[in-house]
C-alpha positions in Angstrom: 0.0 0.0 0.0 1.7 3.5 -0.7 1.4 6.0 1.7 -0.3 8.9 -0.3 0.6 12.8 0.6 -3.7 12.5 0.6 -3.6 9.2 2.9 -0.9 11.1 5.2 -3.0 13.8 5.8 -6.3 12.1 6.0 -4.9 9.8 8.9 -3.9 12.6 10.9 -7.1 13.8 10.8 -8.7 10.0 11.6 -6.3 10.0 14.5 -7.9 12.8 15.6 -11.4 11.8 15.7 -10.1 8.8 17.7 -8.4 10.5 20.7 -12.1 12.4 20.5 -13.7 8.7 20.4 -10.9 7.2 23.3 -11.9 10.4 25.7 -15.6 10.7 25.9 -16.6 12.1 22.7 -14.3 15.2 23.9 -16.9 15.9 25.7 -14.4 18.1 28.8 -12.8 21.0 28.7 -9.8 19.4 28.5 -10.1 17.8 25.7 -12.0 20.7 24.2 -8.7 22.6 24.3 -6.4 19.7 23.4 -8.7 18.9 20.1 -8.4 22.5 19.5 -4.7 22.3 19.3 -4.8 19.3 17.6 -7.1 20.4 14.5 -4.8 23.8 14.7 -1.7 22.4 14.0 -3.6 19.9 11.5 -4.8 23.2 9.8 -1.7 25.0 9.7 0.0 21.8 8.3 -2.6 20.9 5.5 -1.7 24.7 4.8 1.6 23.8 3.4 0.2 22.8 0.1 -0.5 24.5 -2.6 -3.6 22.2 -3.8 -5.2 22.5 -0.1 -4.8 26.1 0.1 -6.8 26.5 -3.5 -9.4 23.9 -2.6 -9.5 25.9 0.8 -9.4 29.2 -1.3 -12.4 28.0 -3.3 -14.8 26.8 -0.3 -14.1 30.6 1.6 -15.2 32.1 -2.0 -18.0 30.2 -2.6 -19.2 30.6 1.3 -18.5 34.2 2.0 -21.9 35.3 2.9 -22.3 32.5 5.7 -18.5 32.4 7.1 -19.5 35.9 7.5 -22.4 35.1 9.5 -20.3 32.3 11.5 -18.0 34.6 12.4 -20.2 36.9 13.7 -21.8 34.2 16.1 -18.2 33.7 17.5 -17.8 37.3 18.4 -21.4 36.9 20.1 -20.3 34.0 22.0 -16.8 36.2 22.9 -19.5 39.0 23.8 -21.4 36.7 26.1 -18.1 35.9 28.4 -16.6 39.5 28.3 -17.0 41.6 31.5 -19.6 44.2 30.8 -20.9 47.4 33.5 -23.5 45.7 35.7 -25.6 48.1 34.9 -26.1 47.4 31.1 -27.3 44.3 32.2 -30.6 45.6 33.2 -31.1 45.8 29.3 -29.3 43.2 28.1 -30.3 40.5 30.9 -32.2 41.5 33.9 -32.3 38.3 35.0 -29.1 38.4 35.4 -29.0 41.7 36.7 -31.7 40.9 39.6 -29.4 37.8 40.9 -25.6 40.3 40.7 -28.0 43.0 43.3 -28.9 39.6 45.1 -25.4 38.8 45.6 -23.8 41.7 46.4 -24.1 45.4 45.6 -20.4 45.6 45.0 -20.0 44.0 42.0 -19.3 46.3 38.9 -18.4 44.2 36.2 -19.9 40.5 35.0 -20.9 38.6 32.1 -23.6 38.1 30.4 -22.9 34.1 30.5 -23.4 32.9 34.2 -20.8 30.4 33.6 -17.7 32.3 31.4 -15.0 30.1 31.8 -17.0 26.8 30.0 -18.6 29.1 27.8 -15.7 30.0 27.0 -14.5 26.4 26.1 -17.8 26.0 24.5 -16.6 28.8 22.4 -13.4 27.0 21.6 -15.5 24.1 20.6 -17.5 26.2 17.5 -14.3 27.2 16.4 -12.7 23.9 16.8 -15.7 22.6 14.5 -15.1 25.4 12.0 -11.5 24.5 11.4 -12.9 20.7 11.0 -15.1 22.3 7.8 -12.0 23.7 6.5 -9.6 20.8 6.9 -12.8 18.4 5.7 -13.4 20.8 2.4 -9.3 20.4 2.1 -7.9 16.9 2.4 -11.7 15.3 1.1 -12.5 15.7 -2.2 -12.7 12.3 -4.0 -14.4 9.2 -3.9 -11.8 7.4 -3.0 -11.0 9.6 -0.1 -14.7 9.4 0.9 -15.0 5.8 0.9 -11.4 5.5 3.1 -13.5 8.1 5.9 -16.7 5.7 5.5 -14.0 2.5 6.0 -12.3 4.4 8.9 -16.0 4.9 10.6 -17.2 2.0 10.2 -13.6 0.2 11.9 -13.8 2.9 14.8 -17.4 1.9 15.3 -16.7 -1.6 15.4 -13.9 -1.6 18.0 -16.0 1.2 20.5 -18.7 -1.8 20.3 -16.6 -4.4 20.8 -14.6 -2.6 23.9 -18.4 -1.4 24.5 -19.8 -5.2 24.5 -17.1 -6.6 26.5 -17.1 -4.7 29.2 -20.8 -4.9 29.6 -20.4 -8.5 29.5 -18.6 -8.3 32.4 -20.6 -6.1 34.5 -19.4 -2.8 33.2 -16.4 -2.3 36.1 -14.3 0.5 35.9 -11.2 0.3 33.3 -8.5 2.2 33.5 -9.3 6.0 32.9 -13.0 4.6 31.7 -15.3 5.0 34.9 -19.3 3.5 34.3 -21.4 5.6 37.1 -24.7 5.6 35.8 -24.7 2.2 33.2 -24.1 -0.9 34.6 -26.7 -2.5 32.8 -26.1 -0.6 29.6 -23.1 -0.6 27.0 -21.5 2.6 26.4 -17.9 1.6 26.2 -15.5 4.6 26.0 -18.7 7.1 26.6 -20.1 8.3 29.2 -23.7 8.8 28.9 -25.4 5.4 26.7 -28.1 7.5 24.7 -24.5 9.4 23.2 -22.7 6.3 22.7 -26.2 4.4 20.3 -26.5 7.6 18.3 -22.3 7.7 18.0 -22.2 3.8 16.5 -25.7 4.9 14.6 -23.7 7.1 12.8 -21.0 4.8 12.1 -23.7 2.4 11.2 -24.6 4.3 8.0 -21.0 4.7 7.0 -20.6 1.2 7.0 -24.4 0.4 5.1 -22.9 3.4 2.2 -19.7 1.6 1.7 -21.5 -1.9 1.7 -23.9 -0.2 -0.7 -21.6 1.2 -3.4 -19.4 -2.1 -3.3 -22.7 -3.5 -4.1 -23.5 -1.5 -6.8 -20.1 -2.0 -8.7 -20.5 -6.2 -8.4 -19.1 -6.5 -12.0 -15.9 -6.0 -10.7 -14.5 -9.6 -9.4 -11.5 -8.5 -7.2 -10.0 -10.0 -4.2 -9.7 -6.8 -2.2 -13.6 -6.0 -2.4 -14.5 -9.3 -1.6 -12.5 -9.7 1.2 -13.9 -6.0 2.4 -17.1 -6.7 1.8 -16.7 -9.9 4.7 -14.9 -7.1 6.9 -17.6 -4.5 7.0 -20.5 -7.1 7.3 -18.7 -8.2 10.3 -18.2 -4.9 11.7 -21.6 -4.0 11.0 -22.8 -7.1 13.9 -20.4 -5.7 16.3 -22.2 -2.2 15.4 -25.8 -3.5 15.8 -24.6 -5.2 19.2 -23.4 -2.1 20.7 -26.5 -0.6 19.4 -28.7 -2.7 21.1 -27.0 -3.8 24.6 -26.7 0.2 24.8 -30.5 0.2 25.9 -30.8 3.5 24.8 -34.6 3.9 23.7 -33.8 7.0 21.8 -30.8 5.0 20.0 -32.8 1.5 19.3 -36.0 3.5 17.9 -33.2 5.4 15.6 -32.2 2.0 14.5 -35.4 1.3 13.6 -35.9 4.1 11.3 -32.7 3.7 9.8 -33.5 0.1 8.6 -36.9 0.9 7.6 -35.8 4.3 5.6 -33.1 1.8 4.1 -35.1 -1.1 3.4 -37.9 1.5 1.6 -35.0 3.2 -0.5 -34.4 -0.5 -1.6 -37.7 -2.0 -2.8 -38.2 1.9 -4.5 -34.6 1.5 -6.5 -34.8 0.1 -9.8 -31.7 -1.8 -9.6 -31.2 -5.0 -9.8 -28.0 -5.3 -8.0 -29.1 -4.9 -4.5 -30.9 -7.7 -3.5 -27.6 -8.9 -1.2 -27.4 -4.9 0.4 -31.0 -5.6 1.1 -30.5 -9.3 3.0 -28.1 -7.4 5.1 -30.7 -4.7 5.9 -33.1 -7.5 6.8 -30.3 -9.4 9.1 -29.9 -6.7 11.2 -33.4 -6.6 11.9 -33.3 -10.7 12.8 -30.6 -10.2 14.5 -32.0 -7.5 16.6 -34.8 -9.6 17.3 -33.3 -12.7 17.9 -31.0 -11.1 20.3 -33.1 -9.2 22.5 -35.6 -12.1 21.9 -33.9 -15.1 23.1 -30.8 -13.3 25.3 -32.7 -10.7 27.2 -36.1 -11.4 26.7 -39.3 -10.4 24.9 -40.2 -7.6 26.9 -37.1 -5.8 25.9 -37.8 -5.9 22.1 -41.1 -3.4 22.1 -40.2 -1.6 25.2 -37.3 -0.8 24.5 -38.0 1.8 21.1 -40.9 3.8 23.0 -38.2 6.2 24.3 -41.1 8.8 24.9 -41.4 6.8 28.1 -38.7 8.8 29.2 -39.9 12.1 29.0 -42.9 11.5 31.2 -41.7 8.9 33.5 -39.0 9.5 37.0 -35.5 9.1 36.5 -32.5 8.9 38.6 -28.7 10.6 38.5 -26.6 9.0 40.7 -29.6 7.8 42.3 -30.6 10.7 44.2 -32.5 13.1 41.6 -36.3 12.6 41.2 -37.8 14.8 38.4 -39.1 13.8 34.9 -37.1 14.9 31.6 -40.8 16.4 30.9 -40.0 18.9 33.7 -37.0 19.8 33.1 -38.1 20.8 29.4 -40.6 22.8 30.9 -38.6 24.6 33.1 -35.8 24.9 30.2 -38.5 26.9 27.8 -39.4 29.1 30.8 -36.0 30.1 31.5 -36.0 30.7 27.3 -37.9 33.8 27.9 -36.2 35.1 31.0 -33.1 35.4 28.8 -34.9 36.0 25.6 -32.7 38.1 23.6 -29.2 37.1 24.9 -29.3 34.1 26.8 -27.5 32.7 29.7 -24.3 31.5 28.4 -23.0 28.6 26.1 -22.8 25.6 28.7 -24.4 27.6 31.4 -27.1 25.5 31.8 -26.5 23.3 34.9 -25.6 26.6 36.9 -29.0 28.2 35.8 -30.6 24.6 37.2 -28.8 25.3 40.4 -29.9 28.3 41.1 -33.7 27.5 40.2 -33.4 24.1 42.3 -31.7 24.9 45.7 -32.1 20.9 47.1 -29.8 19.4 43.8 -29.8 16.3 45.8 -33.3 15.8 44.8 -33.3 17.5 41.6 -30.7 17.9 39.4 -29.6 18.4 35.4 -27.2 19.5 33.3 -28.4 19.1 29.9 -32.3 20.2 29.2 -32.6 17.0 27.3 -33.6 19.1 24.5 -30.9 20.0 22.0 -33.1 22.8 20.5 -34.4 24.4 23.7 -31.1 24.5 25.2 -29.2 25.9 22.7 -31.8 28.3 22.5 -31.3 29.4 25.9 -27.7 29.6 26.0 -27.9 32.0 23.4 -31.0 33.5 23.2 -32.3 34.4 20.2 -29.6 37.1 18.8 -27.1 34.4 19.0 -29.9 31.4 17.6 -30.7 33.8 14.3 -26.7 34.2 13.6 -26.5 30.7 13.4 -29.3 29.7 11.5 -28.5 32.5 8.9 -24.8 31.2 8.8 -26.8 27.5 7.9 -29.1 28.8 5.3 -27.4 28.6 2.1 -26.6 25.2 2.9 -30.4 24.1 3.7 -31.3 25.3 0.3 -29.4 23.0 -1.4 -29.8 19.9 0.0 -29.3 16.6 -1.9 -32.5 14.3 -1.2 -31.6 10.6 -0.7 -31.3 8.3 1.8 -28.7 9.2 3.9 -30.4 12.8 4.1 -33.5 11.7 5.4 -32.0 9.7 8.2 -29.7 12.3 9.3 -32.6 14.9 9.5 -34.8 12.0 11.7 -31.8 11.3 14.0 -31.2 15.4 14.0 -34.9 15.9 14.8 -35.2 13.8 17.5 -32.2 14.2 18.9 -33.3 18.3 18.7 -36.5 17.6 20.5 -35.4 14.8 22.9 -31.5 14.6 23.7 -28.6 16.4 24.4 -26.1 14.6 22.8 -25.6 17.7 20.1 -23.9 19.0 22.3 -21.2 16.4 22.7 -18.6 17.4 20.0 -17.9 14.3 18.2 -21.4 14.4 17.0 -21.4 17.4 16.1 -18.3 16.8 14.3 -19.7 13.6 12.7 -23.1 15.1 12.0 -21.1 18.3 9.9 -18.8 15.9 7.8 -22.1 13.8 6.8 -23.9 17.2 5.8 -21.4 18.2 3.8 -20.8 14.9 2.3 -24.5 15.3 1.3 -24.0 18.1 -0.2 -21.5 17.1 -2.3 -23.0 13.8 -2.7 -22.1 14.6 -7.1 -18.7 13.0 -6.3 -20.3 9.8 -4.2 -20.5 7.6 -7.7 -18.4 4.7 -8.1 -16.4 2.5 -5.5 -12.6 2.7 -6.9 -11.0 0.1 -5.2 -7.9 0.8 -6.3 -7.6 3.8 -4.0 -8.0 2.7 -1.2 
């Protein structure tokens, strides 16, 4: 195999994504810095050549209008942590305002973020994910290099699952630097939270199904290297579909379940011929879900187990002392929406604003508001909502509609309405690269082997 200046700088990047993968998702402010670093000095190096500075030249011409808009939500979220007179706060937020004369009559400077040093990091985080676009927009550009990024995905999905499976399969004790506090019963591997982990090995679920699919759909080609992939990413895709399932993420299963059945409709509506064996694999995941959950943990698991809108009404605990329904907490979340309508509270700001709402946080506690949507809302009220949205337009306008599409909007909707996990940065990370993928889904044709 020759080590391509393209496969050079495309494995940096992959080896990046991992140490996100390894460490949570990079889902700290530690790692929120150290990724920073680590996509900076990626840029600055892919920077060197002269190809990647005209691709990167083109992408900044073609996009001025919403880098413009981008940029101008980073200088809001700079705005938010930047000391400002306590008394413009009555105007900008007097909720704020009401708890700095609650606290002391002293203070003459604050934020408008009640908690500046993670929004700052959160800050970090949006322009860690903008330098991802520009190094993406780079170093990606082919087929080839788009099936080795759908290869990559689908081989980091199947270890986190195995790791994932086997630890679960033991009881889920701690490993190493990997601590399991709230999923003993549950795989989540190198994550944290098992909702994060399901929609994390969802996404590496379609990148595996693509690459299946276009090997599929170039079967006149009888080479030894396809075949023997082919075997490779079948077999990752089990592990995937385990880790899936033994995650007992309702959220995650019910995602599953759309993504075979959007799939499996895509199929029977194609008018090729060639995808009768991509279909039998659509349909073994399915028997394999059953059969699993079936026989190994028992009917009841297999319908109970999707209606993850049990969640939102019924009790659940954190660390076994907090009693309050994820209904509740959305509830509260949209009130507070309105006491900091305009500017918000602060990017990551959100468990302090639960604190000081809910004195007794040994009863009652969150840190995410279990809506994506409402709590980015919040956190930056609607100034900083409508500069992001604006910065997104052009790219909503010219969607691609296929497959792929459709289940990324599902998992994004849901995930909007019912989750946090947006906020975790490899999703965010993996949800970008997939939307621009789609939208330059023109070069997605044929699988060139040879490439790879």
């Amino acid at each position: 195999m020759t080590f391509t200046k393209n496969k050079k700088y495309q494995y940096l990047f992959f080896g990046i994504l991992s140490v996100y993968t390894i460490f949570n998702g990079g889902n700290s402010n530690l790692f929120i810095q150290l990724n920073f670093i680590l996509f900076g000095f990626l840029f600055i190096y892919c920077l060197r050549d002269k190809n990647y500075r005209l691709h990167l030249s083109n992408f900044i011409n073609n996009n001025k209008i919403s880098i413009f808009f981008y940029s101008l939500f980073i200088i809001y979220l700079f705005f938010q942590i930047i000391p400002i007179p306590v008394e413009m706060l009555k105007f900008i937020s007097h909720e704020k305002y009401k708890f700095i004369n609650i606290l002391s009559n002293e203070i003459s400077y604050t934020s408008i973020s009640f908690h500046p040093s993670d929004s700052y990091f959160q800050t970090l985080n949006f322009i860690t994910i903008f330098i991802v676009v520009l190094i993406f927009k780079m170093i990606f550009y082919t087929d080839r290099h788009i099936n080795r990024l759908f290869i990559y995905l689908s081989f980091l999905g199947f270890i986190s699952s195995l790791f994932a499976v086997i630890l679960f399969l033991y009881g889920n004790p701690d490993f190493l630097i990997f601590k399991n506090l709230h999923y003993k019963d549950s795989s989540t591997g190198f994550f944290t939270n098992r909702t994060v982990f399901s929609i994390f090995l969802l996404i590496c679920l379609v990148a595996s199904l693509e690459i299946l699919k276009k090997i599929h759909l170039d079967q006149d080609k009888k080479d030894d290297k396809n075949f023997f992939l082919k075997i490779y990413i079948r077999f990752f895709i089990i592990f995937i579909t385990i880790g899936i399932i033994t995650s007992f993420s309702r959220i995650g299963n019910f995602m599953l379940l759309i993504t075979i059945f959007l799939y499996l409709t895509s199929i029977f509506l194609s008018k090729k011929d060639n995808f009768k064996s991509f279909r039998n694999i659509i349909l073994l995941i399915f028997l394999f879900d059953i059969i699993i959950l079936g026989i190994y943990f028992g009917t009841s698991q297999i319908v109970d187990r999707f209606a993850f809108l049990n969640e939102e009404f019924s009790f659940f605990n954190i660390d076994n002392n907090s009693n309050i329904t994820r209904l509740q907490i959305i509830k509260f979340s949209l009130y507070e929406i309105k006491n900091f309508l305009f500017f918000g509270y602060g990017s990551g700001a959100y468990e302090i604003i639960f604190q000081l709402k809910f004195s007794d946080t040994t009863t009652k506690f969150a840190n995410h508001a279990h809506s994506d949507l409402i709590e980015y809302i919040g956190e930056f009220g609607l100034i900083g909502t409508f500069l992001i949205l604006l910065s997104l337009a052009k790219y909503f306008f010219k969607l691609n509609l296929n497959v792929v599409l459709l289940i990324l909007i599902s998992y994004l909707l849901i995930i909007l309405f019912f989750d946090f996990a947006l906020h975790i940065p490899i999703i965010q990370i993996l949800f970008v690269m997939f939307f621009i993928l789609n939208k330059n889904s023109k070069v997605l044709h044929k699988f060139e082997d040879r490439y790879l």
